[in-house]
C-alpha positions in Angstrom: 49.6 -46.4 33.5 52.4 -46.9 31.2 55.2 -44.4 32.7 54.3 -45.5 36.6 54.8 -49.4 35.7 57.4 -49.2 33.6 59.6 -47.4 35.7 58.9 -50.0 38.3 59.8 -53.3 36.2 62.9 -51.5 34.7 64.0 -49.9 37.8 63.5 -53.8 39.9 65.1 -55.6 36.9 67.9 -52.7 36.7 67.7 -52.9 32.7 65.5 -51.0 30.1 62.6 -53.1 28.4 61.5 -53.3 25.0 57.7 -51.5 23.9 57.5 -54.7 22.7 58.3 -56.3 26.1 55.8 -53.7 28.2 52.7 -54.1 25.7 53.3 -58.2 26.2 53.7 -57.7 30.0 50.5 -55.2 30.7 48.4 -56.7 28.7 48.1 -59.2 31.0 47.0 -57.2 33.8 43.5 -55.1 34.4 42.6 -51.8 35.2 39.9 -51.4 38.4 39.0 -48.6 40.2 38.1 -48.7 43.7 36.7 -46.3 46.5 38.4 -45.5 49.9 37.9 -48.2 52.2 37.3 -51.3 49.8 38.2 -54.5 50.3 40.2 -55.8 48.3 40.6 -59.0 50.1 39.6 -60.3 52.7 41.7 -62.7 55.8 40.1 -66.1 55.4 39.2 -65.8 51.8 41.7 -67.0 48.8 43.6 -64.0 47.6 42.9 -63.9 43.9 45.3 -61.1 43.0 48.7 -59.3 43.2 47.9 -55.3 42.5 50.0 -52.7 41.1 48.9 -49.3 42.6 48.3 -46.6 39.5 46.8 -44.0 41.8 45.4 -44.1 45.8 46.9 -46.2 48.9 45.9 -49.0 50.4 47.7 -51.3 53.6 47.4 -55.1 54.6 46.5 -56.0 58.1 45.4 -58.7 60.3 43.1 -58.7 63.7 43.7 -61.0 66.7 41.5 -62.7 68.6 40.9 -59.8 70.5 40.0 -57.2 67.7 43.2 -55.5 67.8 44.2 -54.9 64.4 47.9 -55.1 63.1 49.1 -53.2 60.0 51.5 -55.2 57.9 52.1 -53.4 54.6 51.6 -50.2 53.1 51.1 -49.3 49.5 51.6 -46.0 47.6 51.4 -45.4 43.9 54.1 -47.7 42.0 53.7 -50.1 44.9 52.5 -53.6 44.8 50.6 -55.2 47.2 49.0 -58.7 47.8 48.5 -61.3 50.6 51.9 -63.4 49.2 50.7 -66.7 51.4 47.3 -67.0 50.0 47.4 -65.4 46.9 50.4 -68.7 45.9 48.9 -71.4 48.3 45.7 -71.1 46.9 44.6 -71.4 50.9 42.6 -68.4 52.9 44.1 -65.2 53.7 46.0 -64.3 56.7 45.4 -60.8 56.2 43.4 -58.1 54.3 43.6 -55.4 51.9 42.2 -52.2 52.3 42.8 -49.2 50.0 42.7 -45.9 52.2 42.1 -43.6 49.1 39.8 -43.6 46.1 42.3 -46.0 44.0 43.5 -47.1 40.2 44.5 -50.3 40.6 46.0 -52.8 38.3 45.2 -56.6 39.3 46.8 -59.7 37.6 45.3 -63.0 38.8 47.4 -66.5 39.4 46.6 -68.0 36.2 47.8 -64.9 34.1 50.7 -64.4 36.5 51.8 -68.0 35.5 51.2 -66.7 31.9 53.4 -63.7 32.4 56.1 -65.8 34.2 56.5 -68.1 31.2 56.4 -65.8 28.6 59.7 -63.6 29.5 62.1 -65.1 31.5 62.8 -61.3 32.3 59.1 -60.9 34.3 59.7 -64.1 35.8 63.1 -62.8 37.1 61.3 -59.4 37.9 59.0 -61.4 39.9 61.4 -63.5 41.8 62.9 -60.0 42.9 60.2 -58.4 43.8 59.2 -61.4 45.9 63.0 -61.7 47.0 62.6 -57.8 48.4 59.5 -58.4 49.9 60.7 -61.2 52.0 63.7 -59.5 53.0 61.9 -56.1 54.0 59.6 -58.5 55.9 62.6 -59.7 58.2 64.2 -56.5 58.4 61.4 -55.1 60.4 61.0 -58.0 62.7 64.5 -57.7 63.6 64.0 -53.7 64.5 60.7 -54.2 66.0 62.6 -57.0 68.0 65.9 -54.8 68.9 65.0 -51.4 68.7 63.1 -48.5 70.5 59.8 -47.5 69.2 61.8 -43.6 68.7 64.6 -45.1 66.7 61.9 -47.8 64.4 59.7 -44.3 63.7 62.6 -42.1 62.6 64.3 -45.0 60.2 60.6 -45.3 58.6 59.8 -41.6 58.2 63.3 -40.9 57.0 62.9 -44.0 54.6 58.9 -43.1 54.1 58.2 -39.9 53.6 55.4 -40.3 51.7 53.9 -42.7 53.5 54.4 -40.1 56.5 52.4 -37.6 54.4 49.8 -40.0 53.0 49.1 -43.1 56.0 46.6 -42.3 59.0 49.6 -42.1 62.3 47.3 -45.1 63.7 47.8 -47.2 61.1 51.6 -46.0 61.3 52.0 -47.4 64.9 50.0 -50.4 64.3 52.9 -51.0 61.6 55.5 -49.8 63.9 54.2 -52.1 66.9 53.9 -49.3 69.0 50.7 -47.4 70.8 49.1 -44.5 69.0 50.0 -41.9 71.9 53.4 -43.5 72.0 53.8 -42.5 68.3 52.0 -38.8 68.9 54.9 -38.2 71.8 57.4 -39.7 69.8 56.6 -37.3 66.7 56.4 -34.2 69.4 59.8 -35.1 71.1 61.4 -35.4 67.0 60.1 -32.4 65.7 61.3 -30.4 68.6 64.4 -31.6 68.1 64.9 -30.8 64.7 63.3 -26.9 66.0 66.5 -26.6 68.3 
């Protein structure tokens, strides 16, 4: 636990903390472990917590009112992951969280997040960034999926998500990518032949 989240406050903060600083930060937080396909929230229900991904994957998604289902983040060790509009509002969930592998997760609920954020001004400023980042990635991919071809949105994502290449079931890639599964098989065909030429 200690190297993974570390390395992810001092690497968003861009600044070494104290041991000090980490013990006051994690001990805020709590360890779960969770099977493949849990939810960890549901759309509709208050989102109680943000989580920090120790070990496992797990996405966010949404399903229209005709059962299609539409993939909105992914999460990887060292990635956090949380329904941003219900978990602050207090209000029900627009989407759900789902972890994809057998999963060590830490959680840290609103009240203890408002504990963190007053103890340090430095958490509250990693906070505000990681919020900051997740806003801007947000937009960044509406633009694409708005201006760009389905081949050009899949190679940016593979070449900036390898892992996620590796690790996240293709269907839930092109629900991400806003694009049909066979699109995404043809698309992935068409690229690897032309890195074979």
């Amino acid at each position: 636990m200690e190297v993974l989240l570390r390395q992810n406050i001092q690497r968003t903060i861009g600044q070494q903390i104290t041991d000090d600083q980490f013990e006051q930060f994690s001990n805020f937080l709590l360890l779960r472990s969770f099977d493949k396909k849990t939810i960890l929230c549901k759309e509709g229900e208050h989102c109680k917590y943000v989580y920090f991904l120790l070990k496992g994957s797990a996405y966010s998604f949404m399903v229209n009112e005709h059962g299609d289902k539409h993939t909105i983040q992914f999460a990887l060790e060292g990635y956090w992951i949380t329904d941003h509009y219900s978990f602050f509002s207090g209000k029900p969930g627009i989407y759900s969280i789902e972890t994809l592998e057998p999963s060590q997760i830490l959680i840290l609920d609103r009240e203890n997040f408002e504990k963190i954020c007053e103890s340090n001004h430095l958490f509250e400023h990693f906070f505000r960034i990681l919020i900051q980042n997740a806003f801007i990635g947000l937009q960044y991919r509406l633009a694409k999926t708005n201006s760009e071809d389905a081949g050009h949105r899949y190679a940016e994502f593979s070449n900036l998500h390898p892992a996620f290449v590796q690790r996240i079931p293709q269907y839930l890639i092109a629900s991400y990518l806003g694009i049909k599964p066979q699109s995404l098989s043809r698309i992935r065909k068409e690229q690897t032949g032309k890195k074979n030429t």
